[in-house]
N, C-alpha and C positions, 0 to 999 in steps of 0.2 A: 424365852429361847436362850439355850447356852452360849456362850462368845465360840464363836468358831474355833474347833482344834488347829492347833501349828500344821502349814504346810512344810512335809518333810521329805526329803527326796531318798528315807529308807523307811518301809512300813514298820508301823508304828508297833504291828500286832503278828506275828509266826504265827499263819495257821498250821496246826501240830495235823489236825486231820481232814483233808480238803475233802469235797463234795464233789469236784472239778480238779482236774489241771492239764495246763495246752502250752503250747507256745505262738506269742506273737510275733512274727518275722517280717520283717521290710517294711517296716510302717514309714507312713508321713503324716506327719499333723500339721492339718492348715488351720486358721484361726483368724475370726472376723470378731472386733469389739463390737460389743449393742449396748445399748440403755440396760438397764435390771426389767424396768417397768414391760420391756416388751416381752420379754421372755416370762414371766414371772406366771403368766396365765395358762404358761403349758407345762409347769412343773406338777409333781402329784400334788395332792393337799398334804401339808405335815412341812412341807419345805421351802425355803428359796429362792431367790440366786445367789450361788455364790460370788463375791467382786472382787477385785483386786486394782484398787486407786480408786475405787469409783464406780468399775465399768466389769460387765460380766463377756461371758464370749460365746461363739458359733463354734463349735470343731468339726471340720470334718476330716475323719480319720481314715486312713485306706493301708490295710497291713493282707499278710496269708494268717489265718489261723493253721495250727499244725497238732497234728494227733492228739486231740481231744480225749481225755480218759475219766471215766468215773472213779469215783472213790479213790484207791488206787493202784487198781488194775490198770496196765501200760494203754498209752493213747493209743488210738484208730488211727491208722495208715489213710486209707481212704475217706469215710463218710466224716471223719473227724478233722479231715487238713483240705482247705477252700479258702478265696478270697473271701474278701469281706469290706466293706466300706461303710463307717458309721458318723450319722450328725446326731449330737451329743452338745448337750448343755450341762452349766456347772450349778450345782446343789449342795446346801448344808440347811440341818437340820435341826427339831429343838435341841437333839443333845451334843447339839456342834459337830455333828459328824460331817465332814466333805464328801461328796461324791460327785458321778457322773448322774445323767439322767438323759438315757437314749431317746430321741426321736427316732428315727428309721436305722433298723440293720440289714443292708443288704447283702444276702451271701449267697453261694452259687450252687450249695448243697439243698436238694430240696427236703430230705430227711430231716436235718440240723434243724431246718428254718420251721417245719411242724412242731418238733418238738423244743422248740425253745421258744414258739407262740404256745399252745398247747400246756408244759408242762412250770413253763418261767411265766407265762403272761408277759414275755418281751418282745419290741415290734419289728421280729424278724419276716424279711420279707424276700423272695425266691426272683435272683437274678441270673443274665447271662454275664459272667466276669474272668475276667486275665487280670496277672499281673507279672510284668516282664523286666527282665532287669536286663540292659546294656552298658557294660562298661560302670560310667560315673552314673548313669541314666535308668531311672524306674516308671516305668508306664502304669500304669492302672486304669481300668476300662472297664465299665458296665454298664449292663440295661435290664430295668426291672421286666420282670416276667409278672409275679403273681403277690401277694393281690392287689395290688396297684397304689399310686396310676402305671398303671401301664406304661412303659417306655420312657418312666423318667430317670436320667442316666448320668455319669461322670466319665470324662475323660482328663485325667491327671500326670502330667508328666514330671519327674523335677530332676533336678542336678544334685549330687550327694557331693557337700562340701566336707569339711577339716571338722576332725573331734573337736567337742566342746568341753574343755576343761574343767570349766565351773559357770554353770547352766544361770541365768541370772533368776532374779525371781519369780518374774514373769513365766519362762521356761520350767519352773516348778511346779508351778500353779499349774501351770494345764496339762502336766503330763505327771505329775505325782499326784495320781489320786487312788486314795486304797478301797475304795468301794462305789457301788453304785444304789442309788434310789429307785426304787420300782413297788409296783403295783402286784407281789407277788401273790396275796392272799385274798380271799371274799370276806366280808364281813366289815361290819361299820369303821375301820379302821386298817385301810388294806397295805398302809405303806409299811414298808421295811427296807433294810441294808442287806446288800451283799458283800462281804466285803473279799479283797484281797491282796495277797503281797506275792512280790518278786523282787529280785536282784534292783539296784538301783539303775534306771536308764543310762545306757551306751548314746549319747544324742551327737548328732552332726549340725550342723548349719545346711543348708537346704537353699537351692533356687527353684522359684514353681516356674516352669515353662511353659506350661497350656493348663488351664482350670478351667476348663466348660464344663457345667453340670446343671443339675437343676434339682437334686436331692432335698438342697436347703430350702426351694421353698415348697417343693413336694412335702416336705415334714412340717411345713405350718408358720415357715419364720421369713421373713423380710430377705428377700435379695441381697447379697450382699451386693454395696454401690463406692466402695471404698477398700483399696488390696489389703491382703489378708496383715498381721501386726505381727504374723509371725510364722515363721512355714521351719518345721524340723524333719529329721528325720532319725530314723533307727532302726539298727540292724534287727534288734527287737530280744526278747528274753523269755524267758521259761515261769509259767503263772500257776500260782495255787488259788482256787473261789474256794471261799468257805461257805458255811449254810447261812441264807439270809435270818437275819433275825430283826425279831418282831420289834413295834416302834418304842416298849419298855426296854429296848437293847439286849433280851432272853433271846439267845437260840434255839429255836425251833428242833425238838425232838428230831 
């Protein structure tokens, strides 16, 4: 396996012609440390964990996605802009590449959620979701509908502190990552990269107020029994995906 690529907090690689592009807006990232060992049996084959000191992380992530566009024709008003809340574990691969690697995505669109199980083989899944912003104060709310479990849900409050300057490294790690790992293709080697790049993160400092969920162990991972190591937040930025490419690093016709 390759030594892991530099974490950078400007993509590494300008997609010239995306596949995708959205925006993500009012995000929070929460984040619980784990062991590698425990995580390591729900990554795909091909990859993983990635660590940093030692120790890899839980995220759960909760933003609005916003007008979703192919190729690129202008984003979707509608079917393309929904909440969304995702638990996501950290991946790197033989050829060092970092990524994310989703456990559960729940979004409130049921169109999205077919076709990004369906056409991504990713485990989007059809909820009821808000996301509210008061003041310094952002809520997020949901409850899974389909296909389950049934009724496993988040409710996330937090306080939006003071810009972050200079994000430390930890803060890089888990929020500068230019692609993810997934399961996109059939055949005896199904893992590949998606990758992509945006503006470098606008990040605040974050107070979590209320974290009742159950997403995390809904998606297969240990409770968290210890406060999260790190909670951000961000106004959020404007995204390009490029085409997943196969695990020799070829993009896919």
């Amino acid at each position: 396996m390759s030594h892991p690529a530099p974490v950078t907090p400007d993509a590494p690689t300008l997609i010239r012609a995306p596949l995708l592009t959205q925006q993500w807006l009012d995000l929070t990232f929460i984040h619980w440390a784990v062991q590698p060992d425990l995580v390591a049996p729900l990554l795909p084959p091909g990859t993983v964990p990635d660590t940093h000191e030692g120790v890899t992380f839980v995220g759960l992530v909760a933003f609005r996605m916003d007008r979703v566009g192919w190729l690129r024709l202008p984003g979707v008003p509608y079917l393309g802009t929904f909440p969304e809340t995702n638990v996501r574990l950290y991946s790197v691969d033989a050829h060092g590449r970092r990524g994310v690697v989703f456990r559960s995505m729940d979004a409130s669109r049921l169109i999205p959620v077919v076709m990004g199980r369906l056409g991504f083989r990713l485990p989007y899944l059809w909820s009821r979701m808000t996301v509210r912003a008061d003041g310094d104060t952002v809520a997020y709310r949901s409850s899974r509908r389909w296909p389950g479990p049934r009724g496993a849900h988040s409710d996330i409050v937090v306080r939006t502190g003071e810009p972050i300057g200079k994000p430390t490294e930890l803060e890089h790690f888990l929020t500068a990552r230019w692609g993810m790992h997934n399961a996109f293709f059939g055949g005896p080697a199904p893992l590949a990269y998606l990758p992509n790049d945006h503006p470098r993160w606008p990040l605040h400092r974050a107070e979590l107020l209320t974290c009742e969920q159950d997403l995390v162990t809904a998606a297969g991972l240990p409770a968290p029994t210890d406060p999260p190591v790190s909670v951000l937040y961000s106004p959020g930025v404007p995204v390009r995906l490029g085409r997943p490419a196969r695990p020799a690093g070829i993009p896919t016709p």
